[in-house]
C-alpha positions as CSV (number, residue, x, y, z in Angstrom):
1,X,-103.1,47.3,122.8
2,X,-104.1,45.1,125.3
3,X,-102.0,42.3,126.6
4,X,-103.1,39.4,128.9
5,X,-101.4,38.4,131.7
6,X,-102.2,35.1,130.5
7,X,-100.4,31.6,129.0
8,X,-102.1,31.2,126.5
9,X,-101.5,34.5,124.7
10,X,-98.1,34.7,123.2
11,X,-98.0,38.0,122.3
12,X,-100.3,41.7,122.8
13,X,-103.5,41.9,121.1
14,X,-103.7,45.0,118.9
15,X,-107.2,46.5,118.6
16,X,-108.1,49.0,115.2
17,X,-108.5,52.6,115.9
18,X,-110.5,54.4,118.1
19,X,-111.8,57.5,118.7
20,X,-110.7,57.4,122.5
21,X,-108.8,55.6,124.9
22,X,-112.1,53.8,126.9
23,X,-113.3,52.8,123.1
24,X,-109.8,51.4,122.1
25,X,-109.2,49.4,125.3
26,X,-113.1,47.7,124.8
27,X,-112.2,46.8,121.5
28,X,-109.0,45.3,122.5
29,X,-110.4,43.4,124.7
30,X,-113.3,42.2,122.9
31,X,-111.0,40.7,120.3
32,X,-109.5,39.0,123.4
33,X,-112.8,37.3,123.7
34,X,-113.0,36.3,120.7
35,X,-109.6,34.4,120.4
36,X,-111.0,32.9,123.8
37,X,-113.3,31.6,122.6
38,X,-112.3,30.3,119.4
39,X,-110.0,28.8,121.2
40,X,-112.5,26.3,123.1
41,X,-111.4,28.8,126.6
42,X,-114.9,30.0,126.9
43,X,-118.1,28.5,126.0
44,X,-121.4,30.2,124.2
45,X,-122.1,32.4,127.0
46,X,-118.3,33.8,127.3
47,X,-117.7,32.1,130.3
48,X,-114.8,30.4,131.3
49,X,-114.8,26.4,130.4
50,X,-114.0,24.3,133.1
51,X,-110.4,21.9,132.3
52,X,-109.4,18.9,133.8
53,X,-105.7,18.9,134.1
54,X,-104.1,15.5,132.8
55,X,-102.4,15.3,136.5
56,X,-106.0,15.4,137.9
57,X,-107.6,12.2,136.4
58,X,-105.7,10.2,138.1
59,X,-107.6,11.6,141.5
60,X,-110.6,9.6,140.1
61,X,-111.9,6.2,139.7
62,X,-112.2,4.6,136.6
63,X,-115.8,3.2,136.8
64,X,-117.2,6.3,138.0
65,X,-116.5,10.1,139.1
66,X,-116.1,9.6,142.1
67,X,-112.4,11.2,143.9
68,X,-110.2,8.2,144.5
69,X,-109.6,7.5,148.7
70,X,-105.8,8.8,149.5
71,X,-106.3,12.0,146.9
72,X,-106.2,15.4,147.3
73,X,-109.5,15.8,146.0
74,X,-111.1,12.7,148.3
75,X,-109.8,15.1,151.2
76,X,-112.1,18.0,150.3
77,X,-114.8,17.0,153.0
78,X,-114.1,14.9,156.3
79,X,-117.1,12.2,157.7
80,X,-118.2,13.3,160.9
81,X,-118.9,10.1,162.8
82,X,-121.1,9.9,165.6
83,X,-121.0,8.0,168.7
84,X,-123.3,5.0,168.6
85,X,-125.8,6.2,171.4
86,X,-126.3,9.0,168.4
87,X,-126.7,6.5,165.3
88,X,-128.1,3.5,166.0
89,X,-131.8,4.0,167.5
90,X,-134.0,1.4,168.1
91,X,-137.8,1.4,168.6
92,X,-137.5,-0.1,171.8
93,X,-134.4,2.0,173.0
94,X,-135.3,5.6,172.6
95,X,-134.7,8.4,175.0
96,X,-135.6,11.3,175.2
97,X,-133.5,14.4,176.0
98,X,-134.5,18.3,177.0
99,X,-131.4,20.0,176.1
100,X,-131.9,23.0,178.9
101,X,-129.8,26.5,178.1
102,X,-129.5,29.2,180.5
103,X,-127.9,32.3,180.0
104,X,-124.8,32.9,182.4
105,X,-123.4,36.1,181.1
106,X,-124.5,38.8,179.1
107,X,-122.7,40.7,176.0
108,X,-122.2,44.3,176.9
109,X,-121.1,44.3,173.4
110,X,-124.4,43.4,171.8
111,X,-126.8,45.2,174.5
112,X,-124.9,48.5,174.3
113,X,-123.4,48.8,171.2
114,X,-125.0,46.6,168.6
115,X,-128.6,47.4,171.0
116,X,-129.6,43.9,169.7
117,X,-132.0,41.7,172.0
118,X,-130.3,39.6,174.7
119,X,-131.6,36.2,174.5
120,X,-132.1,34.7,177.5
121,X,-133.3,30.2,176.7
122,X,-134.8,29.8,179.7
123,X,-137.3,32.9,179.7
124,X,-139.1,31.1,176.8
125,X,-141.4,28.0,176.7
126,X,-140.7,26.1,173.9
127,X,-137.8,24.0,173.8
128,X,-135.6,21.9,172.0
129,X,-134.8,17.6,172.4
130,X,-133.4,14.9,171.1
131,X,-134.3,11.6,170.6
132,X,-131.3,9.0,170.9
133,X,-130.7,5.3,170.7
134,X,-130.2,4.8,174.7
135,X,-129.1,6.9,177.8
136,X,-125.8,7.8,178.0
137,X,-124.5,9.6,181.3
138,X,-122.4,11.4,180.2
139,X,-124.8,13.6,178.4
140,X,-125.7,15.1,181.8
141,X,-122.6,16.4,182.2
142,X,-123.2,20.1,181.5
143,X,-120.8,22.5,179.3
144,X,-120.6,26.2,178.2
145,X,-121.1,27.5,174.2
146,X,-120.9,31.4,173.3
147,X,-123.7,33.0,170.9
148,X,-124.0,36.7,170.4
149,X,-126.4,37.3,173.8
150,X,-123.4,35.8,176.4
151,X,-122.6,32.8,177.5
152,X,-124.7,30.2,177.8
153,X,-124.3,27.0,179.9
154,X,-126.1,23.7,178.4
155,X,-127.1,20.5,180.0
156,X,-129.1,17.9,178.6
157,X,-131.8,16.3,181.0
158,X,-133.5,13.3,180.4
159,X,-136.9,12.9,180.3
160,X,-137.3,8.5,179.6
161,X,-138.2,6.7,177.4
162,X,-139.6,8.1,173.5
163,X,-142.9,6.1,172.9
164,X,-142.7,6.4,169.1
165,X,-145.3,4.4,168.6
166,X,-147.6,7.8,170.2
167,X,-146.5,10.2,167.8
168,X,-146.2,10.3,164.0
169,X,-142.2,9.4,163.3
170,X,-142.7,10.6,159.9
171,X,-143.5,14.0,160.8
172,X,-140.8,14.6,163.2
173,X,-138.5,13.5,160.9
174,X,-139.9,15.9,158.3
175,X,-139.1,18.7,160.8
176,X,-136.1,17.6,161.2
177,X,-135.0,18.0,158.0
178,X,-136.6,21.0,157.3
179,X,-134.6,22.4,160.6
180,X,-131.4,21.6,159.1
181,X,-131.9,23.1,155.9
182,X,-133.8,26.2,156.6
183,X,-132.0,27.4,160.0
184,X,-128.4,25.6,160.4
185,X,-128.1,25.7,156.4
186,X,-127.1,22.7,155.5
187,X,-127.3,21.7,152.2
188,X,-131.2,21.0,151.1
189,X,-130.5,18.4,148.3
190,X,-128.7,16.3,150.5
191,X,-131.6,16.6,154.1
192,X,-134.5,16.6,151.3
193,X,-136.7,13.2,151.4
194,X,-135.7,10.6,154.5
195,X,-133.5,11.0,156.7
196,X,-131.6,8.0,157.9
197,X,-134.1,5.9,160.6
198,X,-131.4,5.0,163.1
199,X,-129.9,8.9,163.1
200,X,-130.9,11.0,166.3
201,X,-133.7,13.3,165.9
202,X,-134.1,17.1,166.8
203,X,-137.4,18.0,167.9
204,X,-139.8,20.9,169.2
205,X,-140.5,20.5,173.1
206,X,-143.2,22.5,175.4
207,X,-142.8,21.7,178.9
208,X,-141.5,18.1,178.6
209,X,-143.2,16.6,176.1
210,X,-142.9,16.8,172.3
211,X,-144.8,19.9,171.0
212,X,-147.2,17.9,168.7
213,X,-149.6,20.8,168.3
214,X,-146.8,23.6,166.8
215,X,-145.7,20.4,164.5
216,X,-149.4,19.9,163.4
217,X,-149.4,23.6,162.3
218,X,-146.3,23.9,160.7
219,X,-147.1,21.2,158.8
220,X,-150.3,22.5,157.7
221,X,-148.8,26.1,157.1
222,X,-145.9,24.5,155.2
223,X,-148.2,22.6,153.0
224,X,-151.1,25.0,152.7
225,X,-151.2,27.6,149.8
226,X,-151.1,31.5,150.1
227,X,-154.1,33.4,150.2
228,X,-154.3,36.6,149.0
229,X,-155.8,38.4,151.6
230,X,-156.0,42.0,153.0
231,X,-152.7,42.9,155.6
232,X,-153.0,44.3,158.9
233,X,-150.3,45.4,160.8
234,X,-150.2,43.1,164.2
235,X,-147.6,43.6,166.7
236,X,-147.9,40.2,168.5
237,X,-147.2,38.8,165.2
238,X,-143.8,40.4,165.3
239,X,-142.6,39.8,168.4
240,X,-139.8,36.8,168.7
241,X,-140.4,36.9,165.3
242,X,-137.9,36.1,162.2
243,X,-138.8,37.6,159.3
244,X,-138.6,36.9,155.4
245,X,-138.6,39.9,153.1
246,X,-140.8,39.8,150.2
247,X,-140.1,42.4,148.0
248,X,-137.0,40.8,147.1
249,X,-134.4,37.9,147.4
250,X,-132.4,38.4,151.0
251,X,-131.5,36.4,154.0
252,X,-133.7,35.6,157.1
253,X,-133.8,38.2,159.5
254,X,-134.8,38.6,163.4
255,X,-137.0,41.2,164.4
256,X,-135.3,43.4,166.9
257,X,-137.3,46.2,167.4
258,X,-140.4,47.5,166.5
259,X,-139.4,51.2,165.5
260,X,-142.7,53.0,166.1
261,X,-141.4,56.6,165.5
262,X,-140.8,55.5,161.7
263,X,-143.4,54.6,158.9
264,X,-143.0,54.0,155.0
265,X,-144.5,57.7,155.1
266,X,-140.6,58.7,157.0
267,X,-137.9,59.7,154.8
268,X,-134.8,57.5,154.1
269,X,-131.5,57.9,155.5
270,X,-129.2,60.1,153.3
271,X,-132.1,61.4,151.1
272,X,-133.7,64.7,151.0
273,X,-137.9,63.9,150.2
274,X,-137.8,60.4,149.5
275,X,-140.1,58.1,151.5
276,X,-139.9,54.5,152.4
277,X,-142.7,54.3,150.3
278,X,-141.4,56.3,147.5
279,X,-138.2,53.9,147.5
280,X,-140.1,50.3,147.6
281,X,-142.6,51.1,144.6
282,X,-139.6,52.9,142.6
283,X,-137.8,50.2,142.9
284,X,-139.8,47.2,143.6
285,X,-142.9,48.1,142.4
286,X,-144.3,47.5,145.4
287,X,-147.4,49.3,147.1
288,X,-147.7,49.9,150.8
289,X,-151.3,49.7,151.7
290,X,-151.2,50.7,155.3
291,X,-148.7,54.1,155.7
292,X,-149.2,54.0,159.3
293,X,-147.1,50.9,160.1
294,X,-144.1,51.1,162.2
295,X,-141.2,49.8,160.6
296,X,-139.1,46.5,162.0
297,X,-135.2,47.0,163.3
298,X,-133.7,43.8,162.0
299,X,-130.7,41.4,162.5
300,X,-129.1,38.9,160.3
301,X,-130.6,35.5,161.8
302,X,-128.5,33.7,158.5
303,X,-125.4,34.7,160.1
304,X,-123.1,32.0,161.6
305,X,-120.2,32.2,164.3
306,X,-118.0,29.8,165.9
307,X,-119.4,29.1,169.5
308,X,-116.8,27.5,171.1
309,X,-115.0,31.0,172.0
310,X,-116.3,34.1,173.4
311,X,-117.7,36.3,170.1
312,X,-114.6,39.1,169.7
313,X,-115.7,42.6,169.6
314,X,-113.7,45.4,167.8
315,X,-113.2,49.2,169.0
316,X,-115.0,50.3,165.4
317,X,-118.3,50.1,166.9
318,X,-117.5,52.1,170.5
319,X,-118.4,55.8,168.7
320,X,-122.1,54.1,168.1
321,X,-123.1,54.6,171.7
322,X,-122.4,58.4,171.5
323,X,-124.5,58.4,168.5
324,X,-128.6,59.9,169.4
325,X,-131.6,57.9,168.6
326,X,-132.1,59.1,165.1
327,X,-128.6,59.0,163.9
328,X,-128.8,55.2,165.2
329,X,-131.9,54.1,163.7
330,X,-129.6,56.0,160.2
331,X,-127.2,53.4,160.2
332,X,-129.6,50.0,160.7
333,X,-131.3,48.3,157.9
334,X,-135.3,49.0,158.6
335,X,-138.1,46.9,157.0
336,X,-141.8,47.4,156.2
337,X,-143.9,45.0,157.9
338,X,-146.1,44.0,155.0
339,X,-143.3,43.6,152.6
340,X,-142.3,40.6,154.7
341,X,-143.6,37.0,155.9
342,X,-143.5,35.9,159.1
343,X,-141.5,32.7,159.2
344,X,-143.3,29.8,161.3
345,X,-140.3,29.1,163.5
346,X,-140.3,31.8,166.3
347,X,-136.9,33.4,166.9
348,X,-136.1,32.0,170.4
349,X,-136.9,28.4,168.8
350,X,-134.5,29.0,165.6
351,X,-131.9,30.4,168.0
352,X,-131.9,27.0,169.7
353,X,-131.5,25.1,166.2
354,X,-128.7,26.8,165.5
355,X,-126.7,25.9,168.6
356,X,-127.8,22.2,167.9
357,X,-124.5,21.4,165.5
358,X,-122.0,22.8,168.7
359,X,-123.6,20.8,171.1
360,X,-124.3,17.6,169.2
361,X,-120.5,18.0,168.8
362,X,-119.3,18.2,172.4
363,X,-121.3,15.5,173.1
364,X,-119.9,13.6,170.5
365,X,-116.9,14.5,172.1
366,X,-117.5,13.9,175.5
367,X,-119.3,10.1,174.8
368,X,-116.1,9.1,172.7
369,X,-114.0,10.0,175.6
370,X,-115.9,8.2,178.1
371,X,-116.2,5.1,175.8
372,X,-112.5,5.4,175.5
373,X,-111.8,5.5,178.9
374,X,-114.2,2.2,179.5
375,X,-112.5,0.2,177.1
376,X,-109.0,1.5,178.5
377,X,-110.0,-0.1,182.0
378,X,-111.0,-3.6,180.4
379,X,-107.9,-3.9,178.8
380,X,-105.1,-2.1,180.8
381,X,-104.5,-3.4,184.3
382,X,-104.6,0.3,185.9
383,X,-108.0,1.3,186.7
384,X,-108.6,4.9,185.1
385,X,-111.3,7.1,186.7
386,X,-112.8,10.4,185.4
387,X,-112.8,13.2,188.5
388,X,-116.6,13.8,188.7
389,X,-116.7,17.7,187.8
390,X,-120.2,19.6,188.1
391,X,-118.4,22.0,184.9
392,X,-116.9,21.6,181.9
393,X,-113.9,24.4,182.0
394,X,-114.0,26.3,178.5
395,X,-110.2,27.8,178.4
396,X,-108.3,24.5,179.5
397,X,-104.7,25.8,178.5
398,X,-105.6,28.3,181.5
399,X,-105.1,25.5,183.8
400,X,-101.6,24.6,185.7
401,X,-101.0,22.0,183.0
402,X,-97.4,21.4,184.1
403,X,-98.1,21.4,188.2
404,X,-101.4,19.6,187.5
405,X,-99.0,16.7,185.6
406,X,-96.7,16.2,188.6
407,X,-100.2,16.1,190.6
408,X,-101.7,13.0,188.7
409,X,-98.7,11.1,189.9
410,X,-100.1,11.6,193.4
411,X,-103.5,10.2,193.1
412,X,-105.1,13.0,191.0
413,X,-107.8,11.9,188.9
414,X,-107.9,13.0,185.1
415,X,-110.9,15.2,184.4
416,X,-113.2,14.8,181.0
417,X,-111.6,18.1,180.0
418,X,-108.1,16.5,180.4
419,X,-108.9,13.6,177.8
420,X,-110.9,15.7,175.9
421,X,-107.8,17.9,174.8
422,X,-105.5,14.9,174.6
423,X,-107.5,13.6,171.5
424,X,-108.1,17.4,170.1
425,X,-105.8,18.1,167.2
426,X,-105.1,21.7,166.1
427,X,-107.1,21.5,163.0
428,X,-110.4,20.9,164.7
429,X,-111.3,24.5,165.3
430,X,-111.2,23.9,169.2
431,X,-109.8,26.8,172.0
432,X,-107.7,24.1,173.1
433,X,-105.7,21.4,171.1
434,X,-102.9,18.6,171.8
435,X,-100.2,20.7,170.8
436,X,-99.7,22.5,174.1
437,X,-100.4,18.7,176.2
438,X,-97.9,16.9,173.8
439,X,-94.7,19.5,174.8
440,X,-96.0,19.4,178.0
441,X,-96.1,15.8,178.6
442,X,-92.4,15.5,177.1
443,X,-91.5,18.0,179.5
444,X,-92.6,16.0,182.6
445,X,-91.2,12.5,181.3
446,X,-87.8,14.4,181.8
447,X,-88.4,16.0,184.8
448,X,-89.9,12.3,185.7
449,X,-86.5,10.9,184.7
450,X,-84.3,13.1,186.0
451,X,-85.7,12.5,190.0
452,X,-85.6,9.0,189.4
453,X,-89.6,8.7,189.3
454,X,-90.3,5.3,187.5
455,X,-94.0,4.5,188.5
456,X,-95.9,8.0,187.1
């Protein structure tokens, strides 16, 4: 007997005899299957079929499928709008910006425990800029992300005007979208062909100049066809490296180590004779040529984290460091060298891509503000300033927020921090939101009223 915890079926579905329990229960619920699907519940392939209730097509337009504006469904997804500066880019108006990173703080976390590579930006040549439509200011004004090496300070420094008429525009653009898809992930059917010719534009830098040369070759690598031609084992090619695994579907990886005690000769973790080797052409099919290689100590380079907040660490992971050198290499994913490609984009380039979204969106946040605050002195009589900070403070509800409230009453200028968190609602992800300012604020308009204070 098998009864579904489901509308649909009014009663249990009896199944014929069997000659044991496992059998019987099959059987039962293979007739369940069938009433499914005679039933129009699942299609040819037994899968379920997809309803639209009769209270969701209202949620659409008539003329096309499209989720009507003010619906549940139209709120699935939320336009990011960039500042103008960031949009609308004009021949005449480029800039160009080096977006320097330098590491202020290491993770004992990742160095000790996870023994992953601390990456340091600014010990590494090749850089990352944008192009935007005119110099903004407040772009200098330098801030603080968090990726799994530390903490890493940011400050964008301009470096003039973009001649576009010297370099090919279509070929930086192509990068660009290839960037977004391959490393930050974004959705390749929607980057794939032109991008938008008044959007910023992310590109490779050596030095201070746009790194034509590496975008000639990836180019030329990304359009050239594979040869088929004999491996050799090359540890430069490894080094800063991400690699792609060939001998089956996975993510992109780093290269953390080259592990030259192990080979595809060594035997696997948890397994009495069987080799590396043994395992990949068992499995894969695959032959290792060269037995001799060392083997690669990898890291997820797919894997995303929020970088506005220092990365937590758990107590799981402490026993690790009491762990010897074998017993550690036991518990980390190792791959063969020549089951894997070499992607084109080096690891210290693809680390910087992927910071790109959290600082395109504080300085989103920080031009808004400053446009804001512009407008604000045409059009109120005060005169509001910005207090001229050299940082950008990462915990603001660590702040005095009540004694710093009784203090802009007394000539204290606001910071970019300040209106930065007065415009921050709780839902945007942010270490710091309204909520917090908002009680706060109430709480000093009656501690205003009750002295008698009528001009804060």
């Amino acid at each position: 007997m098998f009864h579904v915890d489901f509308l649909h079926f009014r009663e249990p579905l009896v199944s014929d005899a069997r000659k044991n329990k496992t059998q019987a229960k099959r059987a039962a619920a293979l007739d369940a299957c069938r009433k499914l699907h005679q039933d129009g519940l699942l299609n040819e392939s037994l899968l379920p079929r997809k309803r639209v209730l009769d209270i969701m097509l209202d949620e659409f337009e008539d003329d096309s499928k499209r989720p009507k504006i003010g619906t549940k469904r139209s709120k699935s997804y939320y336009e990011i709008v960039l500042p103008t500066v960031m949009t609308s880019i004009e021949e005449e108006r480029m800039i160009l910006y080096k977006i320097e990173l330098r590491l202020v703080s290491e993770s004992s976390h990742t160095k000790n425990v996870k023994q992953y590579n601390i990456y340091d930006p600014s010990q590494f040549p090749r850089k990352l800029g944008i192009i935007v439509g005119g110099q903004d200011e407040i772009f200098e004004h330098p801030f603080d992300i968090f990726t799994l090496s530390g903490q890493v300070s940011v400050k964008l420094k301009p470096l003039g005007p973009f001649p576009s008429s010297k370099y090919p525009m279509k070929l930086l653009e192509d990068f660009h979208c290839f960037a977004l898809a391959e490393v930050i992930g974004f959705n390749p059917n929607l980057v794939k062909g032109e991008k938008k010719s008044n959007e910023y534009l992310m590109v490779p830098l050596i030095g201070n100049e746009v790194d034509i040369e590496f975008l000639d070759s990836w180019n030329s690598a990304n359009n050239a066809t594979e040869k088929s031609e004999k491996w050799k084992f090359s540890e430069d090619d490894y080094k800063d490296a991400v690699v792609i695994p060939q001998h089956r579907k996975m993510e992109n990886f780093f290269v953390e180590e080259i592990v030259r005690e192990k080979c595809p000769l060594s035997v696997l973790p948890n397994h009495a004779t069987q080799t590396y080797h043994d395992h990949y052409e068992k499995n894969f099919r695959c032959k290792i040529s060269d037995l001799n290689q060392p083997l690669l100590r990898i890291s997820n380079a797919d894997k995303k984290h929020f970088m506005y907040a220092q990365v937590s660490t758990t107590q799981d992971f402490d026993e690790r460091t009491e762990l010897n050198r074998n017993s550690f290499l036991d518990k980390r994913t190792l791959l063969v060298p020549e089951l894997t490609k070499v992607h084109f984009i080096p690891g210290s380039l693809w680390r910087e891509i992927q910071m790109l979204p959290f600082v395109m969106n504080r300085l989103s946040s920080m031009s808004k503000v400053n446009h804001l605050m512009k407008e604000l002195n045409k059009t109120v009589g005060r005169h509001y300033d910005l207090e001229d900070e050299k940082t950008f403070p990462q915990l603001i509800e660590d702040k005095p927020s009540f004694k710093l409230l009784i203090g802009k009453g007394q000539g204290t200028k606001l910071t970019l921090p300040d209106m930065i968190q007065a415009f921050t609602l709780r839902g945007a992800g942010e270490t710091f939101d309204m909520e917090k300012a908002e009680i706060l604020g109430d709480a000093f308009l009656k501690f205003a009223m009750s002295i008698g204070k009528d001009d804060f």
